[in-house]
C-alpha positions in Angstrom: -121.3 33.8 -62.8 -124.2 35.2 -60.3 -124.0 38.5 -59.4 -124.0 39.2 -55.5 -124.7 43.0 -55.7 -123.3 43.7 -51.5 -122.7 47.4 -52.7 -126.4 48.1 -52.9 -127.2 47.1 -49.2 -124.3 49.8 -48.8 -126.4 52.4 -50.4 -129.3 51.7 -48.7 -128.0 51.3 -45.6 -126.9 55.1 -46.3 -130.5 56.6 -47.8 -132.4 54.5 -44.9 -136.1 54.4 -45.7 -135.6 55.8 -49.1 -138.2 54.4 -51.7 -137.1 53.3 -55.4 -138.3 55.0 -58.4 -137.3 55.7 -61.9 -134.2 57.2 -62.8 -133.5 61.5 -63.3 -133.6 61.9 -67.1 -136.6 62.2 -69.6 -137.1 60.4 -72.4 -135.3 63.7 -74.6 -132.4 63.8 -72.8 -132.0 60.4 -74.2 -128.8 60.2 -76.6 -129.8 59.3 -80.4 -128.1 56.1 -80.6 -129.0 56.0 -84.2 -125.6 57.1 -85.5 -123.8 56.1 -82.8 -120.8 57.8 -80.7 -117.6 56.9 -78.8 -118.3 55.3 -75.8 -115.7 57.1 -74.5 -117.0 60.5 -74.9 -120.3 59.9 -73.6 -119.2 60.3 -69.9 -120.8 64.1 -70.0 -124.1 62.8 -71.6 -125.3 60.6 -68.8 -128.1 61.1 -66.9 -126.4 59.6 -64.1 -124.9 62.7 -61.5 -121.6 63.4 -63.0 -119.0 61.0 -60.9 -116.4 62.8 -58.1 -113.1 61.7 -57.3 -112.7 59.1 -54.1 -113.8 60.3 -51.1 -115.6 63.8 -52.9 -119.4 63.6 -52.3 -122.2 66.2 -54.2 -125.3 66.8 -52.6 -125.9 64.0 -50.4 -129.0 62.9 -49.0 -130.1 63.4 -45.5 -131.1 60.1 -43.6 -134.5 59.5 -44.4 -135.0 61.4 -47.6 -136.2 60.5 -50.7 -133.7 59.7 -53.5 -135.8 60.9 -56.3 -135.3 59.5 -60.0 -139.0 59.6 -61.1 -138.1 63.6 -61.8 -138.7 64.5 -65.7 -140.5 61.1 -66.7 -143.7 61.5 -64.8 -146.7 59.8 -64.5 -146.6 56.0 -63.8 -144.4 53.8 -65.6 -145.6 50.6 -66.8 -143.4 47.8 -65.0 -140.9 46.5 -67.2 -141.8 43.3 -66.1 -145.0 42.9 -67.8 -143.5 43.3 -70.9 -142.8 40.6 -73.9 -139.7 43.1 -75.2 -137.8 45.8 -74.3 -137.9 48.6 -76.4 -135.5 51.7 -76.6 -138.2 53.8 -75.2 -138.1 52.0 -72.0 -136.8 53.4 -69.2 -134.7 49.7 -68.5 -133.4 50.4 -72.1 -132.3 54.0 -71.4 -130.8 52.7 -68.3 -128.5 49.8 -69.6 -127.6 51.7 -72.4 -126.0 54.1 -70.0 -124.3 51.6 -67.5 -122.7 50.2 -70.6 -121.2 53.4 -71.7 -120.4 54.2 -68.3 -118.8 50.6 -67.7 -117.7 49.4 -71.0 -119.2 46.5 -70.2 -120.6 45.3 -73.8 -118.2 45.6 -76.9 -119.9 47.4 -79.9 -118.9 48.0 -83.3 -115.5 47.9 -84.8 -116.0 51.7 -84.7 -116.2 51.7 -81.2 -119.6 53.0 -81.2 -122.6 51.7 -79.6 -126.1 51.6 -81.4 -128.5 50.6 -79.1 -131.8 51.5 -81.2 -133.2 48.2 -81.8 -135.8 46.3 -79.3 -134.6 43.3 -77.4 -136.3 40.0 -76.1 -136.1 40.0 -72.3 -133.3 37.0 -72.3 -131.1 39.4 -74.9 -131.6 42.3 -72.5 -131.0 40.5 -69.3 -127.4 38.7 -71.1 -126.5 42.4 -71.3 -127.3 43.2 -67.8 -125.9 40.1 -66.5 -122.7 41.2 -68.6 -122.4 45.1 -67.0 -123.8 43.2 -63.4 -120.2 41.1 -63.7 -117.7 44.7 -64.9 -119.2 46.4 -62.0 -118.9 43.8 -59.3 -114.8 44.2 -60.4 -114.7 47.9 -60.0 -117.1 48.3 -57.0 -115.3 45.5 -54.7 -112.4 48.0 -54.4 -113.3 51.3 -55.2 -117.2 51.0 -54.8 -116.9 55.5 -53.8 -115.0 56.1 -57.6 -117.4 54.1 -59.6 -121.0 54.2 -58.7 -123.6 57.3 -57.8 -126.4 56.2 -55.5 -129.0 56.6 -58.3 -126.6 54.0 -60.2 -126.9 51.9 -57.3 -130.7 52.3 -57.1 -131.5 51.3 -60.8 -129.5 48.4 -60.8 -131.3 46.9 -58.1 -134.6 48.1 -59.9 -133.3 46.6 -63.2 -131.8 43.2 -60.8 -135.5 42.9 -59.9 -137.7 43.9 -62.7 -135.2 40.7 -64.5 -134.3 38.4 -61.6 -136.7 35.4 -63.6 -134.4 36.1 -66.6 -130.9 36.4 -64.9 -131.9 33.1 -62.9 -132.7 31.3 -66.2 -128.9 33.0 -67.7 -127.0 31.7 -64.9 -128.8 28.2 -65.4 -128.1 28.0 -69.2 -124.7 29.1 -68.3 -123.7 26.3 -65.9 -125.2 23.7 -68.2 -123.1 25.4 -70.8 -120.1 25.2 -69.0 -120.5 21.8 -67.8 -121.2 20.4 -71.5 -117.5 22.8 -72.3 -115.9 20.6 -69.6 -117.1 17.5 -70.5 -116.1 17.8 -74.1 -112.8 18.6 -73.1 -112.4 15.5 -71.1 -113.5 13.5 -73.7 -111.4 11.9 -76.3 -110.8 13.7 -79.4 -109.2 12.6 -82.9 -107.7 15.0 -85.3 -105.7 14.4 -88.8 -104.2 16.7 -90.6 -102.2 16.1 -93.5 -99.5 17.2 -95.9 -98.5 16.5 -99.3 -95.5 17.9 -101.4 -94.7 17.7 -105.2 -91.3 18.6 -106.4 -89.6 19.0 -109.9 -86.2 19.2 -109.3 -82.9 19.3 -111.3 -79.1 19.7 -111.3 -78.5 22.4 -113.4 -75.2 22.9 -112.9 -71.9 20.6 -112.0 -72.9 17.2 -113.2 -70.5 16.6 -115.9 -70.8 13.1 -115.8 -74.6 13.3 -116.7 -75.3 11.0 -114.0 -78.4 13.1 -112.6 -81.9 14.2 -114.8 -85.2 15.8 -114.0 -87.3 13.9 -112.0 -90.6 14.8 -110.1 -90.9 13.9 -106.6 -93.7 13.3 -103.9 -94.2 13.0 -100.4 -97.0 12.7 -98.0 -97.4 12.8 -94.2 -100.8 12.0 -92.4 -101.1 13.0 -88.9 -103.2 11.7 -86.4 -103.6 13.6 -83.0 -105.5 11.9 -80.4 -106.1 13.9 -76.7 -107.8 12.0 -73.8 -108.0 14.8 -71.6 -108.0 17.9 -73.2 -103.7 18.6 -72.2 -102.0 15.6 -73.6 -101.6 14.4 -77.7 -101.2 10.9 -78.5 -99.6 11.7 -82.5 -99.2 8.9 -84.9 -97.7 9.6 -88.4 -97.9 7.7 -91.8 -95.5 8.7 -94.6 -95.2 7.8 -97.8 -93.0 9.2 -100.9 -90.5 8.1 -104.1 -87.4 10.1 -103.3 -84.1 9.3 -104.7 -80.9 11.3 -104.1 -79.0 13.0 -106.7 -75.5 11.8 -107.3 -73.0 14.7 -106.7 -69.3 14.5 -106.6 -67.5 11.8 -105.0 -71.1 11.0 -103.3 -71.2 13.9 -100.9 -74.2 15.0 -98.2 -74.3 18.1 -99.4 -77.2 19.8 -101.1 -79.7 16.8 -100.4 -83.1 18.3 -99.9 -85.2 19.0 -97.2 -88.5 16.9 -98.0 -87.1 13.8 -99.6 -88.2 10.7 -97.7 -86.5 7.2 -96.2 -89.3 5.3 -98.0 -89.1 3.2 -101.0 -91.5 4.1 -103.8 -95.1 3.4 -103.2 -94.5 1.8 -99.6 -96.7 3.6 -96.9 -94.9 3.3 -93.6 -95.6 4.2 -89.9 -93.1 7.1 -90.0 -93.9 8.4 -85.8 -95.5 7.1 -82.9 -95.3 9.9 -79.8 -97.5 10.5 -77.2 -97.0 13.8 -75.2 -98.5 15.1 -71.7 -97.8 17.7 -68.6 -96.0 16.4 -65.6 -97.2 19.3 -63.3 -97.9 22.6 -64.4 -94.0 23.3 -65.6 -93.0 20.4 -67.3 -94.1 18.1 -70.2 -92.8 15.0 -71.2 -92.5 13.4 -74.5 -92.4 9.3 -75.0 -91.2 8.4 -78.3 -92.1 4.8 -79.0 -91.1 5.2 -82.7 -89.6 7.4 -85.5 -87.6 9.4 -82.5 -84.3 11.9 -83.1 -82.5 13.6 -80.8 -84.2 17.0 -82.3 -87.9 16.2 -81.4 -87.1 17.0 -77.5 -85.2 20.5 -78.5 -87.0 23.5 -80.0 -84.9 24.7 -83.0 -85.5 28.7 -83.0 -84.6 28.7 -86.7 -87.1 29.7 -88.5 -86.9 28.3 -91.5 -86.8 25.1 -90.0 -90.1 23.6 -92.0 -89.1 20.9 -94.6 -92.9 21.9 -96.5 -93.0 25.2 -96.2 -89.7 27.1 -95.7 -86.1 25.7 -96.5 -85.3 23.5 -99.4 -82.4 21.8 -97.8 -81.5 19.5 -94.8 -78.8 22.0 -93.9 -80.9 24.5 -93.7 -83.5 23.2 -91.0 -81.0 23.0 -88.0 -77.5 22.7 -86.7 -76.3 19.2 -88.1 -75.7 18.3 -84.6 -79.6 18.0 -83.6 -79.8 14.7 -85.3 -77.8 12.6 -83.2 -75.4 10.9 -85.2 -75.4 7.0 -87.1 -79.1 6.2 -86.6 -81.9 8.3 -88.2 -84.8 6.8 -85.9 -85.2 5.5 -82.4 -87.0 5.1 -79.1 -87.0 7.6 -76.1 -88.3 10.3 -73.8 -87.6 13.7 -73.0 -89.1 16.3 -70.8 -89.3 20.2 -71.5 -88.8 22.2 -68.0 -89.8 25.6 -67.6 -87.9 27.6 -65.3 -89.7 30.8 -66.4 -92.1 32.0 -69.2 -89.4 32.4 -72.0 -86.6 30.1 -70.1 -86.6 26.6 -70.2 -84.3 23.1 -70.1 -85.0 20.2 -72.5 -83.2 17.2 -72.1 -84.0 14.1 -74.4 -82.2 10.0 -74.8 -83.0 8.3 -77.8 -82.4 4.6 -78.3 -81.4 3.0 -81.6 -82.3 -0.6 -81.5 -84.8 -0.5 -78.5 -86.9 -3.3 -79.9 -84.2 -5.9 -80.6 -83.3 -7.8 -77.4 -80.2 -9.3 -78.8 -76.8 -8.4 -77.3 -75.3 -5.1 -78.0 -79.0 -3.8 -78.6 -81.9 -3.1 -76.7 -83.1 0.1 -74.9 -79.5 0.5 -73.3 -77.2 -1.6 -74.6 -77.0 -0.3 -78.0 -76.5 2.8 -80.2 -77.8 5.7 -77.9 -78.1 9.7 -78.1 -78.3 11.8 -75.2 -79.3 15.7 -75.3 -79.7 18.5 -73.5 -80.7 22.2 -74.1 -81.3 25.8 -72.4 -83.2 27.5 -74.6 -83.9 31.3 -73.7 -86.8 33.5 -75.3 -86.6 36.9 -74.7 -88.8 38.7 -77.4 -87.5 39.7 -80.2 -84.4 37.9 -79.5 -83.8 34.0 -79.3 -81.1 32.0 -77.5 -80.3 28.0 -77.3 -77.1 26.7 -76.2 -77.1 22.5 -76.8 -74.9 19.6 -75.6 -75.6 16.3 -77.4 -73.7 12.8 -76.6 -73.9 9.5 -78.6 -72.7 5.9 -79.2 -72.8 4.7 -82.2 -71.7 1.2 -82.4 -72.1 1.2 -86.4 -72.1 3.8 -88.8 -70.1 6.7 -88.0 -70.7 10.4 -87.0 -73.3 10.5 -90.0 -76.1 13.3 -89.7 -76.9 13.0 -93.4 -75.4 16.7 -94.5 -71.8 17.4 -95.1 -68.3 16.0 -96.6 -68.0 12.1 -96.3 -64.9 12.5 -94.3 -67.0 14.2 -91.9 -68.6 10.8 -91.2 -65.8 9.1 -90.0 -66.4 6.0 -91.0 -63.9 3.4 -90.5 -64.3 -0.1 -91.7 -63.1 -3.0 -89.6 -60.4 -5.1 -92.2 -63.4 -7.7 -92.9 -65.6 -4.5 -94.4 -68.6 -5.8 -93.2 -68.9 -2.9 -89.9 -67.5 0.2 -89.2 -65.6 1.0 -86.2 -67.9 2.4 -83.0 -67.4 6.2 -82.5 -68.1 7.9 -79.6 -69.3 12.3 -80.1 -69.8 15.0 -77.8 -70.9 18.0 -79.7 -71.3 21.5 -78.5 -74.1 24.2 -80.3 -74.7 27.3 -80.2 -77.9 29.2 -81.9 -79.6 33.0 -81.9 -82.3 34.5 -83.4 -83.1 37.9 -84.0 -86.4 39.4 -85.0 -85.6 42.9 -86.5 -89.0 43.7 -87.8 -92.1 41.8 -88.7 -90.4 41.7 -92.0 -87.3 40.3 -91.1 -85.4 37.7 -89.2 -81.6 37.8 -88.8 -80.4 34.5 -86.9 -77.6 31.6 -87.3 -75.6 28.6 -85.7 -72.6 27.0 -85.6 -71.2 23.5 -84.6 -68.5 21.6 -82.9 -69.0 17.5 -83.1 -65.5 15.5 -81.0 -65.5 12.2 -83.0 -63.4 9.6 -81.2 -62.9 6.1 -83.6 -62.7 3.6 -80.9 -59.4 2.2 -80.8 -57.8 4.6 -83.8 -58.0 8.6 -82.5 -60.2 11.8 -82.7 -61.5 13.9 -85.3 -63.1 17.5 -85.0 -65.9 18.4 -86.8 -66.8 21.7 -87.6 -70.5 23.8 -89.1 -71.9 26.8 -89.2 -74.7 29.1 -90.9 -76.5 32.2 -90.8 -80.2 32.4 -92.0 -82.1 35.7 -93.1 -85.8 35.2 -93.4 -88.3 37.7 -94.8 -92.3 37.2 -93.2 -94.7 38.3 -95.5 -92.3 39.0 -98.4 -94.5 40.3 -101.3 -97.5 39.8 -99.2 -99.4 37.9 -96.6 -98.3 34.3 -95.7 -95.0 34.8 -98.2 -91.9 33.8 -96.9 -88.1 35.0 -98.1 -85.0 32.6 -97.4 -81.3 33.1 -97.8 -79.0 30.5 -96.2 -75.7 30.9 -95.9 -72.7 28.2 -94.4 -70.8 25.2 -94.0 -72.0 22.3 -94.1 -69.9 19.4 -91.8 -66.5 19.2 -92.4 -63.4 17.5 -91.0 -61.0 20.0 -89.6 -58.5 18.1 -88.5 -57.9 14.2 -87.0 -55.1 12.5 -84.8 -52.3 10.3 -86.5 -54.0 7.5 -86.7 -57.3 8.1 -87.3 -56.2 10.4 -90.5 -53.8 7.2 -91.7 -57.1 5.3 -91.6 -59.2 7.7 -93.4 -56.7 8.5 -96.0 -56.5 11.8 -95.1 -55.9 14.4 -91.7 -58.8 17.0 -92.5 -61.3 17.8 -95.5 -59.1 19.7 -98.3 -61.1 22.4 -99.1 -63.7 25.1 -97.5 -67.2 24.7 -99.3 -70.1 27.0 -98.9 -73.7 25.9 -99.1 -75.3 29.0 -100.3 -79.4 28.7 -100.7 -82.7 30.9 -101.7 -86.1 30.0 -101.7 -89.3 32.4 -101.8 -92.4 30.7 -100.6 -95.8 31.8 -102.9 -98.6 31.2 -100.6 -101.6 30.7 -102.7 -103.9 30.0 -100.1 -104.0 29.3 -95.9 -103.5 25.6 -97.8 -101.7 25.7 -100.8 -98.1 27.4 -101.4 -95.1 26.9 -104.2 -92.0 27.4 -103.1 -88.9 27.8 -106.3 -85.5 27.5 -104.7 -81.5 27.5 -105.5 -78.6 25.6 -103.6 -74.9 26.7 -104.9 -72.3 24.0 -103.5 -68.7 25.7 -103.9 -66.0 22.5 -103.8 -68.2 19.8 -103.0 -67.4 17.5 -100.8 -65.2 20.3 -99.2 -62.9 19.6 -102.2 -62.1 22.5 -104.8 -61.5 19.8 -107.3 -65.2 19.1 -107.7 -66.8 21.4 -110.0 -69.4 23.7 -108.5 -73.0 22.2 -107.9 -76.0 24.3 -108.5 -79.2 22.1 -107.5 -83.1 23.9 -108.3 -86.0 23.0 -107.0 -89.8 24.0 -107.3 -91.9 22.5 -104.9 -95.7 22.5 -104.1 -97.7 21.9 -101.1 -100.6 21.1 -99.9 -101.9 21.1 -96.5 -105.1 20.0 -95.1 
């Protein structure tokens, strides 16, 4: 930005008549820059007159004197201004150097020391001008009396007029520069970025029906993010993978992990289509025209929440209540509000079946979810307290983690459908960063299930995560995950009679470890254990004891 050094005319105006000529300090009173020293100490070593406080003045000039700062140099001084370089010799030289110490108006080295011993081109001298011009303009437009000496004043109007060619031609490349910056922000932009997991996994423990063996399993996600103006992301995702489910006791949601995938092996599907953008300077607003769940409006202050990078299990990543219930995918929109920096509202309405026009479907005459979350930030610690509402005409309270009976599915006597159920559910999260090396945080869950035409059901969950940053070293990560997993606490008369039973039998605990090895920025292997006690939230079923070592890669 120009420079519009007012404050000089100010001096001027105050040493009226008064010519301009080098500055008070010879050549040996000079500071050897050569090994450098604070800039902060050097206050004493200027040969600027030593500042006073506001208002204090020392040995001011009569009207119509002579403010001398030829003094020790003497002789004439060849103008800077016929010179190809400026050399540390050179009274300009001597003089920025000093402004910048005085100012701190140029960062030098990490050591906080500035070695100004080497020759500079008269562009490189004047960026360094322009740069102390700009500091001082900040501290002289209110306390011009604190900051700057007359002979300050004087030898920045010298040194403005020895380079004024040179700080015209800065400001010109500048405002080129910054009008190429803006344009390439307006401009359209395309970035991918991509993710891909391998996974040897095994039951090692609770199968006795051999039903489950080792297998190795992929997944990969390629992002596209598109911005047309610089603010808004158009993000298209393609996901392909060849996950199977193991088969644990009486077919239970429990354990399942994390980073298995909805596609069938070697299919390569269009997994998200979102486009996100501000709606004033407090709110942003998220269209999901495919792919959508109820958690992409929320922001889940877990954090372990990463199905690559962090927990091994569905569980783990969120409250179960996050992912709607019935329908995996939909179409919707949601908006983020911010009522302050760390406060904020997000509300969200996902439709199941928004593409089908047929009755009972459609954007809002179908299977629906509806949320809504205050979300509070106050560092270190993290609050969220969530309502969620759906309609599922088909397919039950299912979130894909917990007991079956926690689904409450009902089939209609002709067993081709299951009864609609209508859920409210309540949650509650916190997160707590101790230290930089660990995270103490949880949840817990309440989902009321109501079978049309047969009763309710309550559903209960609940966790606590501890996560360790930088376990072991930079970019590490330490998991322990510890909780229930959905399970039917209790049901009316009639819906129990239907389900063949009131409540789930039996507390189980989902009980999980993971340490992630990071390798690189891009490559990390995570091993990892998940202890079921009385799967299915039965104490009949033998305990499960899933492992896991998975690999990614991220580019």
């Amino acid at each position: 930005m120009s420079f519009k050094f007012t404050e000089v005319a100010v001096a001027q105006s105050t040493v009226a008549q008064s010519r301009i000529v080098e500055p008070d300090f010879a050549p040996e009173q000079v500071i050897d820059r050569s090994e450098g020293m604070p800039i902060e100490d050097r206050s004493q070593e200027s040969g600027f007159p030593e500042r006073q406080p506001t208002g204090v003045r020392s040995q001011e000039p009569e009207a119509g004197s002579v403010v001398a700062v030829d003094g020790a140099m003497g002789g004439q001084v060849t103008s800077v201004s016929q010179l190809s370089d400026v050399q540390p010799t050179d009274w300009a030289y001597q003089a920025l150097q000093l402004l910048i110490e005085n100012y701190g108006c140029l960062v030098g080295y990490p050591d906080q020391l500035f070695r100004g011993n080497r020759a500079l081109t008269r562009y490189e001298f004047a960026a360094g001008l322009n740069a102390c011009l700009n500091r001082m303009q900040q501290l002289l437009a209110t306390e011009l009396e604190r900051y700057a000496t007359r002979a300050e004043l004087a030898v920045v109007e010298r040194l403005m007029s020895e380079f004024a060619a040179e700080l015209a031609a800065l400001q010109s490349d500048i405002t080129n520069l910054e009008q190429r910056f803006a344009n390439l922000q307006s401009a359209s932009t395309l970035r991918l970025q991509g993710e891909t997991i391998f996974a040897i996994s095994e039951v090692l423990a609770g199968d006795e029906e051999g039903l489950n063996n080792p297998v190795l399993q992929s997944r990969t996600n390629l992002t596209f993010d598109a911005s047309f103006s610089g603010e808004d992301r158009l993000r298209a995702t393609l996901e392909f993978g060849n996950f199977e489910r193991f088969m644990l006791p009486e077919s239970t949601n429990e354990g399942r992990l994390s980073f298995a995938t909805g596609t069938d092996e070697g299919e390569i599907g269009l997994d998200t289509l979102s486009y996100e953008f501000p709606a004033g300077e407090d709110i942003t607003v998220l269209a999901i025209a495919k792919g959508g769940n109820l958690n992409d409006f929320i922001t889940n202050i877990n954090p372990l929440s990463s199905s690559g990078t962090a927990t091994i299990s569905r569980f783990g990543q969120r409250n179960p209540i996050y992912r709607g219930s019935g329908f995996d995918v939909g179409t919707g929109i949601g908006a983020n509000i911010f009522l302050l920096d760390d406060l904020s509202i997000e509300v969200g309405y996902i439709a199941a079946n928004s593409s089908n026009p047929s009755l009972g479907n459609g954007l809002f005459n179908g299977g629906y979810g509806v949320i809504g979350q205050i979300t509070a930030t106050p560092e270190p610690l993290e609050l969220s307290l969530t309502y969620a509402h759906s309609y599922v005409p088909d397919g039950g309270n299912s979130t894909g983690t917990g007991s079956i009976p926690a689904t409450v599915e009902v089939e209609y006597t002709d067993a081709e459908n299951t009864r609609p159920v209508v859920v409210n559910s309540y949650g509650l999260g916190i997160n707590y960063a101790i230290n930089d090396g660990f995270q103490l945080g949880g949840w817990v869950g309440h989902s009321a299930v109501r079978a049309i035409g047969l009763g309710d059901a309550d559903v209960w969950n609940y966790a606590v995560h501890l996560s360790f940053p930088d376990l072991g070293g930079e970019g590490n990560l330490g998991g322990i995950i510890v909780g229930m997993e959905p399970r039917l606490s209790g049901t009316t008369p009639g819906l129990g009679a239907a389900l063949g039973r009131r409540r789930d039998l039996d507390v189980g605990l989902h009980v999980e470890g993971f340490y992630r090895i990071a390798l690189s920025d891009n490559l990390s292997i995570t091993p990892g254990l998940i202890w079921l006690t009385a799967p299915n939230h039965n104490a009949a079923n033998p305990d499960v004891l899933l492992g896991t070592i998975r690999t990614t890669f991220r580019f």
